[in-house]
The first five atom37 places (N, CA, C, CB, O) and aatype in JSON, in Angstrom:
{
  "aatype": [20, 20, 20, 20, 20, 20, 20, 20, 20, 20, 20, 20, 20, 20, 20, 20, 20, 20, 20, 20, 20, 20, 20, 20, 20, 20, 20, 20, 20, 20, 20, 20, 20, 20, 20, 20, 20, 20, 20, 20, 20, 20, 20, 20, 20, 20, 20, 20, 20, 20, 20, 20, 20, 20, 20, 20, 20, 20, 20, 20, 20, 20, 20, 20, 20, 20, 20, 20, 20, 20, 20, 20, 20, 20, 20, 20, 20, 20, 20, 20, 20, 20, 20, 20, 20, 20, 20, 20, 20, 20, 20, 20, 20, 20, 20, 20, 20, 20, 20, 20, 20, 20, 20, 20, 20, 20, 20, 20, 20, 20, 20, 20, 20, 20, 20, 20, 20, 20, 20, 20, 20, 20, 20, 20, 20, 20, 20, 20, 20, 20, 20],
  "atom_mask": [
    [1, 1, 1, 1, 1],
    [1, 1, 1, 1, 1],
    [1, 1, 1, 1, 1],
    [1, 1, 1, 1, 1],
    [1, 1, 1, 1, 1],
    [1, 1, 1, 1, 1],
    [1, 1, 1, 1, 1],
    [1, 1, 1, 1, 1],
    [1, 1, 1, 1, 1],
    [1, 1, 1, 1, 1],
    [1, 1, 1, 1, 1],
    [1, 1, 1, 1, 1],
    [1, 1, 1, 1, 1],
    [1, 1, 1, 1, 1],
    [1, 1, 1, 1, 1],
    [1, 1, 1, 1, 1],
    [1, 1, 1, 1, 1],
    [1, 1, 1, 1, 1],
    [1, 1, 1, 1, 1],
    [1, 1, 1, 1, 1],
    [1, 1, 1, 1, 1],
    [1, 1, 1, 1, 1],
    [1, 1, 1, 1, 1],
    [1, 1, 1, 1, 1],
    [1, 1, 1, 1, 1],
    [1, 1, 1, 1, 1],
    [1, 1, 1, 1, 1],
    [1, 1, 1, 1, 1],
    [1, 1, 1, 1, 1],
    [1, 1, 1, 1, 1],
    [1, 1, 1, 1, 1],
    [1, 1, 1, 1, 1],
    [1, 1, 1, 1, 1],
    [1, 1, 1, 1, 1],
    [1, 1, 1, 1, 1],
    [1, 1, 1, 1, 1],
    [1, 1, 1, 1, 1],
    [1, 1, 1, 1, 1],
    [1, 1, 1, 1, 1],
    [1, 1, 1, 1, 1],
    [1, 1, 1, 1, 1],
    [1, 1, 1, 1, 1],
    [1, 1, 1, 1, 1],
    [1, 1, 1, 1, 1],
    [1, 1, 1, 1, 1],
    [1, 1, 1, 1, 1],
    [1, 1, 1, 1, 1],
    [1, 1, 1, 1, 1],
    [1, 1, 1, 1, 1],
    [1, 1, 1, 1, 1],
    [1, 1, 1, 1, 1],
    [1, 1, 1, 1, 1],
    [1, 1, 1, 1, 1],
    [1, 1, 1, 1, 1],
    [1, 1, 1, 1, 1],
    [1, 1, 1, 1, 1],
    [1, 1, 1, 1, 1],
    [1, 1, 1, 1, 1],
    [1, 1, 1, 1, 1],
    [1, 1, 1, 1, 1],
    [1, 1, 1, 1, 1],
    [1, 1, 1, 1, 1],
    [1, 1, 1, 1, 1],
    [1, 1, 1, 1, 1],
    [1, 1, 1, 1, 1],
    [1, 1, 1, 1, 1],
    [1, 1, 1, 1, 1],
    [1, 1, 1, 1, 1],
    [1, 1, 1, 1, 1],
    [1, 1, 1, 1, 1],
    [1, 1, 1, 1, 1],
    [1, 1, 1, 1, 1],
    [1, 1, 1, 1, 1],
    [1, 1, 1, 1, 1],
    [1, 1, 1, 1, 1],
    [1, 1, 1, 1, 1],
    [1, 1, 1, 1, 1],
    [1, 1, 1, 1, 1],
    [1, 1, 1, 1, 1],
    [1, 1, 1, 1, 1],
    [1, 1, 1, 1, 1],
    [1, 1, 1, 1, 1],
    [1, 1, 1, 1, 1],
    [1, 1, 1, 1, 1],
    [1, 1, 1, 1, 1],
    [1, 1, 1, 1, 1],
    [1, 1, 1, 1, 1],
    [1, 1, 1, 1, 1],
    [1, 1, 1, 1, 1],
    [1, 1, 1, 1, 1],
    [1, 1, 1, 1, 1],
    [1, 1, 1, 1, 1],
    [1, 1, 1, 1, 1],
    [1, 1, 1, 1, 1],
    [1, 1, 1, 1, 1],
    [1, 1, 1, 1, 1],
    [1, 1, 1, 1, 1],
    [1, 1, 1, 1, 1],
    [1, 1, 1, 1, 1],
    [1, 1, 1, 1, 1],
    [1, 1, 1, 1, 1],
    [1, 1, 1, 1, 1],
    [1, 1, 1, 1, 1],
    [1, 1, 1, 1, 1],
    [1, 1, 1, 1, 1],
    [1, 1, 1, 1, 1],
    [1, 1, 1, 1, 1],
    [1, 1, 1, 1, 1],
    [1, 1, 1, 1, 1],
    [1, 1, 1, 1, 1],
    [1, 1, 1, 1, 1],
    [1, 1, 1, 1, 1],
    [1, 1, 1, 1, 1],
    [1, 1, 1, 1, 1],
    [1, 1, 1, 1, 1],
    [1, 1, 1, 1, 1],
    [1, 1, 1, 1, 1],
    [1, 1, 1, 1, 1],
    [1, 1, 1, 1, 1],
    [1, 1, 1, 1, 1],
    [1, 1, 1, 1, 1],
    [1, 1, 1, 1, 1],
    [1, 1, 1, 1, 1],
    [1, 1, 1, 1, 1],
    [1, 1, 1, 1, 1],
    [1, 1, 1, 1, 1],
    [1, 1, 1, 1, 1],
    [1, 1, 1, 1, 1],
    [1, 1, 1, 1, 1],
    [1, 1, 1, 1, 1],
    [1, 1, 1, 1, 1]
  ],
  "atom_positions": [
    [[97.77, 162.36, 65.25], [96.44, 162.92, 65.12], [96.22, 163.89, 66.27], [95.36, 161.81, 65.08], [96.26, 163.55, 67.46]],
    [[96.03, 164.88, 65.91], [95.32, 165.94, 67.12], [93.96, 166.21, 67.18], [95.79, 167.32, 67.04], [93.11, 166.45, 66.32]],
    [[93.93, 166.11, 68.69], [92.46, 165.72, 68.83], [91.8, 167.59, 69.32], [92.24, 164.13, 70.38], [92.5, 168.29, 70.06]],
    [[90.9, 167.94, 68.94], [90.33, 169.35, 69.01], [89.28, 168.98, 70.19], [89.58, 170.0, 67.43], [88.49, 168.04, 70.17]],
    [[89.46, 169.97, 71.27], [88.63, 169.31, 72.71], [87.47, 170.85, 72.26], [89.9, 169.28, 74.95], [87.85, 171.86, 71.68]],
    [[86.24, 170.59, 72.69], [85.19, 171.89, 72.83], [85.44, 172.46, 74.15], [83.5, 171.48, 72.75], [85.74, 171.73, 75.09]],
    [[85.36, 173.48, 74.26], [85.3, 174.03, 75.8], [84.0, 174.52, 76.35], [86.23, 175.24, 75.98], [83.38, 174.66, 75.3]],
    [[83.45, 174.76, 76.97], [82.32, 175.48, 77.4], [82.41, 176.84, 76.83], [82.21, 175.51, 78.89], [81.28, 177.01, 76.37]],
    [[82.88, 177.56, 76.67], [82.41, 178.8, 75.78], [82.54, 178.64, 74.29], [83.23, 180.06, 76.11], [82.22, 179.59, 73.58]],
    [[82.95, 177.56, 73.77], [82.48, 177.42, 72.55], [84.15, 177.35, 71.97], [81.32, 178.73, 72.01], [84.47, 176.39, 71.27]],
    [[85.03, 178.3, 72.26], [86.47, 178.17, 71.45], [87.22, 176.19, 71.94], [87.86, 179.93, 72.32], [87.27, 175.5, 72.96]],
    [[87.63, 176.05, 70.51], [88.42, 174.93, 70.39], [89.98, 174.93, 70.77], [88.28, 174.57, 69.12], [90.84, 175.56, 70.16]],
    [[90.2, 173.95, 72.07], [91.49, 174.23, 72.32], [92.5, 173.03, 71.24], [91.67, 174.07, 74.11], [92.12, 171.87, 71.1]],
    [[93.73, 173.54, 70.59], [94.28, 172.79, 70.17], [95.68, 171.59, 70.16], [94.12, 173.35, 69.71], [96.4, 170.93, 69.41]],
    [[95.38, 171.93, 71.75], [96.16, 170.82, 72.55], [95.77, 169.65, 73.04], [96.59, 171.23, 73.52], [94.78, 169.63, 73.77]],
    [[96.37, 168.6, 72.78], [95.69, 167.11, 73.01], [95.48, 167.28, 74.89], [97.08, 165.45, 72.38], [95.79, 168.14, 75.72]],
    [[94.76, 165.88, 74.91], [94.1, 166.31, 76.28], [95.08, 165.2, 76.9], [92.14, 166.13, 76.54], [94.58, 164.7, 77.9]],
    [[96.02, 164.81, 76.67], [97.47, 164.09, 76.89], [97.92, 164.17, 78.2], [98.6, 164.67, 76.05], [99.07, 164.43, 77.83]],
    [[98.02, 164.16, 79.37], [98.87, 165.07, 80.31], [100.84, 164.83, 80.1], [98.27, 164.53, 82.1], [101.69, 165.6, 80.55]],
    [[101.06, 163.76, 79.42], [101.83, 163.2, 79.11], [103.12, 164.17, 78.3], [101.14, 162.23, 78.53], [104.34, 164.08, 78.3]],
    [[101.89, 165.35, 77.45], [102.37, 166.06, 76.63], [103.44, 166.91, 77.15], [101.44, 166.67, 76.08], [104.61, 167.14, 76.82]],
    [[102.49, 167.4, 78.31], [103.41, 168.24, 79.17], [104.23, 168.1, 79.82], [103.1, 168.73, 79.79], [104.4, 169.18, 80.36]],
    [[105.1, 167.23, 80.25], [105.5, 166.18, 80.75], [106.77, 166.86, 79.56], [104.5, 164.56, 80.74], [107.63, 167.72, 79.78]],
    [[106.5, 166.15, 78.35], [107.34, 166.39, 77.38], [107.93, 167.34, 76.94], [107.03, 166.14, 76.68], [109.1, 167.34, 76.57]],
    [[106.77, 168.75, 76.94], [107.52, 169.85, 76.23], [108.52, 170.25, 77.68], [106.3, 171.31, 75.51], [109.62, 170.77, 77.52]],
    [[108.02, 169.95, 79.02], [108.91, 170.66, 80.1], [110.46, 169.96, 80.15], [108.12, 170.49, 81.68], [111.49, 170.47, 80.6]],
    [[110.3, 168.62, 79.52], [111.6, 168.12, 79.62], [112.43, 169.01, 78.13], [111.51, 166.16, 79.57], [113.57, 169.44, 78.29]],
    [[111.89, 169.15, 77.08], [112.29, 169.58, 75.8], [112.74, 170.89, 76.1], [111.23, 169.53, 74.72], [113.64, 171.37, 75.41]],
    [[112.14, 171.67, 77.25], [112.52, 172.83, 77.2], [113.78, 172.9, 78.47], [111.2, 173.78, 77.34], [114.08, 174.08, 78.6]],
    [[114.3, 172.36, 79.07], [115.21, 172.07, 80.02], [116.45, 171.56, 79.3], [114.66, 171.1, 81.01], [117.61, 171.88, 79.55]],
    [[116.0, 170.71, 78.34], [117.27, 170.1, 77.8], [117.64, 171.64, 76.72], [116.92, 168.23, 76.82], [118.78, 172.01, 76.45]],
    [[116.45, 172.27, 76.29], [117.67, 173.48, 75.61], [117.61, 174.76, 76.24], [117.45, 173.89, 73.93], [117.47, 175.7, 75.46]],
    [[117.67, 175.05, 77.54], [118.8, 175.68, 78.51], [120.06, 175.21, 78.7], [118.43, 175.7, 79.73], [121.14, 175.66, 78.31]],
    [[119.68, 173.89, 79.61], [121.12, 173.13, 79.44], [122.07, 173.27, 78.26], [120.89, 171.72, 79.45], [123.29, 173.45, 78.27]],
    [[121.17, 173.14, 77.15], [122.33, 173.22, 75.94], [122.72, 174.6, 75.54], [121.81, 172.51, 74.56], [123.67, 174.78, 74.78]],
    [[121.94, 175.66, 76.08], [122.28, 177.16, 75.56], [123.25, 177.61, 77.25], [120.33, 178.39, 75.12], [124.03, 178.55, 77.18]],
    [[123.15, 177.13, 78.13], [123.84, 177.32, 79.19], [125.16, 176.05, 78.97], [122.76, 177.2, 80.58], [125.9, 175.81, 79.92]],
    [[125.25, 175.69, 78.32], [127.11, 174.44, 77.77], [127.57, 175.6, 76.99], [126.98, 172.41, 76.29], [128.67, 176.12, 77.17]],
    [[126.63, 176.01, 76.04], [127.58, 176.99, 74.95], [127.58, 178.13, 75.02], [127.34, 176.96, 73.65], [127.76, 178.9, 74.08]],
    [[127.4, 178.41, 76.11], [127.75, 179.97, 76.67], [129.31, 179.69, 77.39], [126.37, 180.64, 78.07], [130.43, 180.13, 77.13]],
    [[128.64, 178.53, 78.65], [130.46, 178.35, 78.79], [131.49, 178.07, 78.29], [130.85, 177.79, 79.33], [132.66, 178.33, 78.57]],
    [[130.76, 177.24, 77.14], [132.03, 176.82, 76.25], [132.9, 177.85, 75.77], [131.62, 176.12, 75.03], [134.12, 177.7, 75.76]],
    [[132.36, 178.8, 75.41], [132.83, 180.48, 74.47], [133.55, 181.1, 75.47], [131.38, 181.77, 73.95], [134.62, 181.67, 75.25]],
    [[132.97, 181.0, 76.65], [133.52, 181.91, 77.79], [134.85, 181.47, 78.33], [132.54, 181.97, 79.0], [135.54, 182.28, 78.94]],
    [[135.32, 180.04, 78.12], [136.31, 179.33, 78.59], [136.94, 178.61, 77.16], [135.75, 178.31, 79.78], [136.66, 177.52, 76.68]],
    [[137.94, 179.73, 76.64], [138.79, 178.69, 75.38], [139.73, 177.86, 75.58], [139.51, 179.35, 74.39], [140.32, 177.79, 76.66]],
    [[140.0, 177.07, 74.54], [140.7, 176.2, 74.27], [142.31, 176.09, 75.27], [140.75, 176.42, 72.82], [142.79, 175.12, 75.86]],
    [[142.71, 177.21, 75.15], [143.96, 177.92, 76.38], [143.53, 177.53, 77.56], [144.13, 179.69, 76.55], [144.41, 176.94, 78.18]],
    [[142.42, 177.63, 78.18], [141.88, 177.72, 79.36], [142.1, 179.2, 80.25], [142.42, 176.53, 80.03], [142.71, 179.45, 81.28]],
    [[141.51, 179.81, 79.55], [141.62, 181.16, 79.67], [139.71, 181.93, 79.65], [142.78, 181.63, 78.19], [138.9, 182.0, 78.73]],
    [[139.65, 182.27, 80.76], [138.49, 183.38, 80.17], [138.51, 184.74, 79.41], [137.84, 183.79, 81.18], [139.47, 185.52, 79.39]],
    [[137.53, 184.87, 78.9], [137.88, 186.08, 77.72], [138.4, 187.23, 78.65], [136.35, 186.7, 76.68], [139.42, 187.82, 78.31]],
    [[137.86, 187.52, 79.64], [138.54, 188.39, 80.94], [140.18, 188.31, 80.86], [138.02, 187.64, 82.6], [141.04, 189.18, 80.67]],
    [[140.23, 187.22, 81.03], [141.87, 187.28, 81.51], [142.63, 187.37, 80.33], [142.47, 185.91, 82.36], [143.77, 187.82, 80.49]],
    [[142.24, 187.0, 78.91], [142.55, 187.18, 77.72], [142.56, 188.93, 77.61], [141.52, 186.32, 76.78], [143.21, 189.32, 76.64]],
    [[142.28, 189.43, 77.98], [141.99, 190.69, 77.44], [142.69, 192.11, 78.86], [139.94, 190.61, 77.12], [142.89, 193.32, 78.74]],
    [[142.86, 191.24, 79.98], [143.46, 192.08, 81.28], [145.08, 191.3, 81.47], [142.24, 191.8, 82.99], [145.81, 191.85, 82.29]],
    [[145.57, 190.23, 80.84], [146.31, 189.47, 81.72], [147.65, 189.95, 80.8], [145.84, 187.7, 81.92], [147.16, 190.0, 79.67]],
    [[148.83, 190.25, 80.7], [150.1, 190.88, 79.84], [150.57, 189.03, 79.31], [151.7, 192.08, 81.18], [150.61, 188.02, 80.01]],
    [[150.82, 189.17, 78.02], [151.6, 188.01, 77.52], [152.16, 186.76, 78.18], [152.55, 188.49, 77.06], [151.66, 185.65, 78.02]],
    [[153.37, 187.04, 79.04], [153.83, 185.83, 79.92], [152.79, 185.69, 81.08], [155.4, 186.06, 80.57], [152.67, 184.73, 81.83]],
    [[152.26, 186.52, 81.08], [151.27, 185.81, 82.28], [150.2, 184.64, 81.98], [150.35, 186.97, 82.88], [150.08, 183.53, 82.51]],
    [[149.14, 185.55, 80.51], [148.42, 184.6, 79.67], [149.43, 183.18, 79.31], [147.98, 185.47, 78.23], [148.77, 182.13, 79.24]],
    [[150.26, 183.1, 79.19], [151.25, 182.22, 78.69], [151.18, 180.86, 79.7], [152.78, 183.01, 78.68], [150.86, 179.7, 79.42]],
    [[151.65, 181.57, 81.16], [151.98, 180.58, 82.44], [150.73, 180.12, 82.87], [152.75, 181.27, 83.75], [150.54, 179.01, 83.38]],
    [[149.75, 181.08, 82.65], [148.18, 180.39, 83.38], [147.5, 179.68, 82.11], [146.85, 181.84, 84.1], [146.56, 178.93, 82.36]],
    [[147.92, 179.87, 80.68], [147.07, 178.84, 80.15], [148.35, 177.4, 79.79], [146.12, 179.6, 78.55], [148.24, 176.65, 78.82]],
    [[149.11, 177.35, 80.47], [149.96, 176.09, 80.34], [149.92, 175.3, 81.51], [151.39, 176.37, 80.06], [150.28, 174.12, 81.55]],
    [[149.31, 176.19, 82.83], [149.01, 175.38, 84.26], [147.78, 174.95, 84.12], [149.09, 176.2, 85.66], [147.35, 174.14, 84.94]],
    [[147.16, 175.3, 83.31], [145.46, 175.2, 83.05], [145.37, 173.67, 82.33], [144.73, 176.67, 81.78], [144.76, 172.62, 82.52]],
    [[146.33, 174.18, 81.42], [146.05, 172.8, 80.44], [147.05, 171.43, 80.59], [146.26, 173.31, 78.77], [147.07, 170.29, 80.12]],
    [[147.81, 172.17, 81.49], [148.96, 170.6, 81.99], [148.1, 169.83, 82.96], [150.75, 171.04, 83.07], [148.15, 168.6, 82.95]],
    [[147.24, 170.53, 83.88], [146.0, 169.91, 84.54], [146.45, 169.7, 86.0], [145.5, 168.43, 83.8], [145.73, 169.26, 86.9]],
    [[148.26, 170.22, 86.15], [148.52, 169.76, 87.62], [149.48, 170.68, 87.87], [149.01, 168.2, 87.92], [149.77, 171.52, 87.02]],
    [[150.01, 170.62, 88.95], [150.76, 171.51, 89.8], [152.49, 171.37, 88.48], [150.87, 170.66, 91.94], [152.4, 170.39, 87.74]],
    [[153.44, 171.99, 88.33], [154.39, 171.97, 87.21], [155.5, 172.29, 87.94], [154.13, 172.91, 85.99], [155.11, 172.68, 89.04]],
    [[156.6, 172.32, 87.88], [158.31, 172.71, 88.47], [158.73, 174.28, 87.78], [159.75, 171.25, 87.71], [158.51, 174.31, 86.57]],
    [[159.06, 175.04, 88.13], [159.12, 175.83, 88.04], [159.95, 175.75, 86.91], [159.24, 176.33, 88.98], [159.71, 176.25, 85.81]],
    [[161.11, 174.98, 87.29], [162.29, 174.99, 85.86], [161.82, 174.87, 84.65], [163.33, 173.83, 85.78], [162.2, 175.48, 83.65]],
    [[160.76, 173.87, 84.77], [159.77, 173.55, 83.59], [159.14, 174.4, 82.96], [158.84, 172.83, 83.87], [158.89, 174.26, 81.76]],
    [[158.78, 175.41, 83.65], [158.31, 176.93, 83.21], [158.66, 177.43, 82.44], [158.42, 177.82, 83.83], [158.07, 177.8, 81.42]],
    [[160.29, 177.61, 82.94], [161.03, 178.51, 82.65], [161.38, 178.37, 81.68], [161.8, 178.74, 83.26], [161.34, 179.25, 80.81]],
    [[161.97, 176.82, 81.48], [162.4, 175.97, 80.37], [161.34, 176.46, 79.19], [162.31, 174.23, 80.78], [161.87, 177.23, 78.38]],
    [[160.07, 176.18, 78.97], [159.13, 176.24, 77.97], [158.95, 177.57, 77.58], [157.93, 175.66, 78.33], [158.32, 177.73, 76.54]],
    [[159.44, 178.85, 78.33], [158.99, 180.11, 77.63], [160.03, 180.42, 77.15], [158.4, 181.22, 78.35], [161.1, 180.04, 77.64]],
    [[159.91, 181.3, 75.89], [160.98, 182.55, 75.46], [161.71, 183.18, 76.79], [160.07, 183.92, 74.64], [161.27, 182.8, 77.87]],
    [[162.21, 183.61, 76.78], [163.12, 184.57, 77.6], [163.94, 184.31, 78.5], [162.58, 185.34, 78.18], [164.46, 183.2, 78.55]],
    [[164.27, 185.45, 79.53], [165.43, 185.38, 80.53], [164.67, 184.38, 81.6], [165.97, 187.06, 81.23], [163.45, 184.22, 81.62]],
    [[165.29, 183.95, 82.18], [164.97, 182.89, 83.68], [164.49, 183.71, 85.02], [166.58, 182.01, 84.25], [163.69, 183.31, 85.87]],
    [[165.39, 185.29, 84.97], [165.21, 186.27, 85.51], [163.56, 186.68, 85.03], [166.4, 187.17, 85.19], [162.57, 186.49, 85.74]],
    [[163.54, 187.06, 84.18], [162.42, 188.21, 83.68], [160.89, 187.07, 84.1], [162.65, 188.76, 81.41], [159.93, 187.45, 84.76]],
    [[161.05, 185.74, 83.53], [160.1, 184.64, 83.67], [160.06, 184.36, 85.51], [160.74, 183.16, 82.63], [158.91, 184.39, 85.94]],
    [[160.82, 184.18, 86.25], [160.83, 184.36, 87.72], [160.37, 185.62, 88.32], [162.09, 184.18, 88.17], [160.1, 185.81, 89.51]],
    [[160.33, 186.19, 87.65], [159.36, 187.64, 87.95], [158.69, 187.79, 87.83], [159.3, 188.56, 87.71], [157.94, 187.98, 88.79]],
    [[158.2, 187.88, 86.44], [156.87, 187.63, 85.93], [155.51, 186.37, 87.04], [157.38, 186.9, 84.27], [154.28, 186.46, 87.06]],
    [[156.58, 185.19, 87.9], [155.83, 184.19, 88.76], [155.75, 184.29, 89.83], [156.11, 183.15, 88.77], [155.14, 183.54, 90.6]],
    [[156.47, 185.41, 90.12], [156.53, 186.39, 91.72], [155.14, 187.3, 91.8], [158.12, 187.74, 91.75], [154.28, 187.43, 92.67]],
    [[155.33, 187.83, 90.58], [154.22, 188.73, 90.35], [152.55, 188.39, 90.37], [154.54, 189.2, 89.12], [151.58, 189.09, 90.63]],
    [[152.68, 187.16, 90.01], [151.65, 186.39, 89.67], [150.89, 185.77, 90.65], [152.03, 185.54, 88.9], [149.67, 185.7, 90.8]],
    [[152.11, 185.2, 91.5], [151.66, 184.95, 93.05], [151.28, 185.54, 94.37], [152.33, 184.5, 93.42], [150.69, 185.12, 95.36]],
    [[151.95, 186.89, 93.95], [151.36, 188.2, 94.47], [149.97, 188.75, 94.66], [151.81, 189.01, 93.79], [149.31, 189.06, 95.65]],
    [[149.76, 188.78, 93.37], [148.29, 188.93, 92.9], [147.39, 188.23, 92.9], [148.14, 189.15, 91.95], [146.27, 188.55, 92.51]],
    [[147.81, 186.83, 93.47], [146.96, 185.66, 93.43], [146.56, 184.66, 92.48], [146.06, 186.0, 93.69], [145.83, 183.77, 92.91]],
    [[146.95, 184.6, 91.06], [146.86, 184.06, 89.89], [147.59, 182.64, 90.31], [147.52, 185.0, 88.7], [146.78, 181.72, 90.36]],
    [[148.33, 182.45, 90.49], [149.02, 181.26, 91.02], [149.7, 180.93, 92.36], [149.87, 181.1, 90.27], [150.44, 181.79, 92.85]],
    [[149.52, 179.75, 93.02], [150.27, 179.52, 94.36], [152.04, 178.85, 93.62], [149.12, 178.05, 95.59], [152.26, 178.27, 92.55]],
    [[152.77, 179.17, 94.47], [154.25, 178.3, 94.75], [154.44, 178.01, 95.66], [155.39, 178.72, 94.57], [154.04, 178.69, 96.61]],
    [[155.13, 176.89, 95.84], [155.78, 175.69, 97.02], [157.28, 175.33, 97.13], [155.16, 174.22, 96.73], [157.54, 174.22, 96.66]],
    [[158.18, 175.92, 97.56], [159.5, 175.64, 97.84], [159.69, 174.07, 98.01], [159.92, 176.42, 99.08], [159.37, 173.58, 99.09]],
    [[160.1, 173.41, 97.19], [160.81, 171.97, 97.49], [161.67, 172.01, 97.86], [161.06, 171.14, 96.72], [162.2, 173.06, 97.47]],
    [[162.37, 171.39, 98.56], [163.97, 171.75, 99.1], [164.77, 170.83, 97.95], [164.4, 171.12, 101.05], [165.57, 171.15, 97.07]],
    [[164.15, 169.47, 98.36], [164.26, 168.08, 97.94], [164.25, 167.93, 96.32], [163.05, 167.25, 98.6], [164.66, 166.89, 95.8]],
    [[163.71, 169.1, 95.49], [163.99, 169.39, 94.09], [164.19, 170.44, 93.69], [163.24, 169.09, 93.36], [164.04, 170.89, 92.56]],
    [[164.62, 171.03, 94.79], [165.67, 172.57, 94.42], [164.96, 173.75, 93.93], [166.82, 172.36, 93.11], [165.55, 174.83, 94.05]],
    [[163.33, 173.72, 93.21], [162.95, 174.72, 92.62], [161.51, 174.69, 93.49], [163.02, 174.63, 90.97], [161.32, 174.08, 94.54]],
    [[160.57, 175.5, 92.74], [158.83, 175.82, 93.42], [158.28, 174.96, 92.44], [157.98, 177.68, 93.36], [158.65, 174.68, 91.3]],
    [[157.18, 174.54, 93.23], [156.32, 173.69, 92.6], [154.78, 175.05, 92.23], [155.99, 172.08, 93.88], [154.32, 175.82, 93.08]],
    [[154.39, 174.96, 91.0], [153.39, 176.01, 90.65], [152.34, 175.44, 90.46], [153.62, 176.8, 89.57], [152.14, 174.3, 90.04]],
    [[151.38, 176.49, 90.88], [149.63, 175.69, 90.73], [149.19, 176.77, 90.55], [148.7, 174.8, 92.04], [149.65, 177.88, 90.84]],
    [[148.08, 176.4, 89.93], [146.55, 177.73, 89.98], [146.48, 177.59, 91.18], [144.8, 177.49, 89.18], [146.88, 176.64, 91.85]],
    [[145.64, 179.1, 91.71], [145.31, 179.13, 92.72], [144.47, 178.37, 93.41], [145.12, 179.92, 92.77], [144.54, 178.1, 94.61]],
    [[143.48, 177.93, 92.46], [142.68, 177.02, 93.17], [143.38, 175.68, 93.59], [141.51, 176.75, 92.34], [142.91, 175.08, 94.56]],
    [[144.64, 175.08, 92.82], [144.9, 173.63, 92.99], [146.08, 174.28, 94.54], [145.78, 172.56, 91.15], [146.25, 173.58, 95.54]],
    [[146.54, 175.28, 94.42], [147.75, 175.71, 95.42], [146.43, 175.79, 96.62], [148.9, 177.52, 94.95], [146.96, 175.42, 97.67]],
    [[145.22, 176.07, 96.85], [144.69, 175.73, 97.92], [144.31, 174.56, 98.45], [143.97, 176.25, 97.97], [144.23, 174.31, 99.65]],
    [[144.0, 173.63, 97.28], [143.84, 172.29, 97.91], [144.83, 171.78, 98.19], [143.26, 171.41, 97.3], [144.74, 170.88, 99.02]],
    [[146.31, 172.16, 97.61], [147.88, 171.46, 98.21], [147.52, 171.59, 99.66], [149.61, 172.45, 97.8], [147.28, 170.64, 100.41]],
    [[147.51, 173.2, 100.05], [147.98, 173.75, 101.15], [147.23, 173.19, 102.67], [147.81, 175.27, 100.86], [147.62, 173.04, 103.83]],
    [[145.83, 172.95, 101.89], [145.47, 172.47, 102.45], [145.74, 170.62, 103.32], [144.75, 172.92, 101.84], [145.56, 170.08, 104.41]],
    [[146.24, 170.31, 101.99], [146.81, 168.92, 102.42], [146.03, 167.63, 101.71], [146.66, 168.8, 104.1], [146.61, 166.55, 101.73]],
    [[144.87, 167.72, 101.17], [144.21, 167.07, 100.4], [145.25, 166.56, 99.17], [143.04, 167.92, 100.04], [144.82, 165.87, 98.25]]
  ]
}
């Protein structure tokens, strides 16, 4: 039931005199930002783990190595890399030179397992750091 309050100039306001109400619509309207700010990121970050940016600037084996470090979730062996793509061992070791160059990914010389250990950049800073 809505209750119609008189005002002193005579117009009827048609909001309950609730304070409770408000209360409500401010939470109703928070929860759909939140939900229009999830599905903005969601779109912006696919399934690859790739932003549409890097989808659209990054050459094939590169998109390739950063959405397989993305989605393995941890630092990977290089051989393992190498192993999983098409091509030369050469051309793919280049392609992770290049990459680390530019900053897209850190590497770590193991001695103790013969190859580099690969991370996103962000996880190759928390290695380095020691965390």
């Amino acid at each position: 039931m809505i209750m119609i309050a008189t005002m002193r100039n005579g117009h009827h306001s048609s909001l309950t005199a609730h304070p409770w109400m408000v209360g409500i619509i401010v939470v109703a309207l928070i929860a759909l930002v939140a939900v229009i700010i999830w599905l903005v990121y969601r779109r912006t970050v696919g399934s690859d783990g790739l932003t549409a940016v890097e989808r659209k600037t990054l050459a094939f084996p590169e998109r390739e190595i950063l959405s397989m470090l993305r989605q393995h979730g941890a630092a990977m062996r290089q051989d393992e890399i190498v192993d999983a793509l098409p091509g030369d061992v050469e051309d793919v070791a280049e392609v992770l030179k290049s990459m680390e160059t530019s900053g897209l990914i850190h590497r770590q010389w193991k001695s103790d397992e013969g190859t580099y250990i690969v991370s996103t950049q962000a996880e190759g800073m928390v290695n380095a750091n020691g965390r």
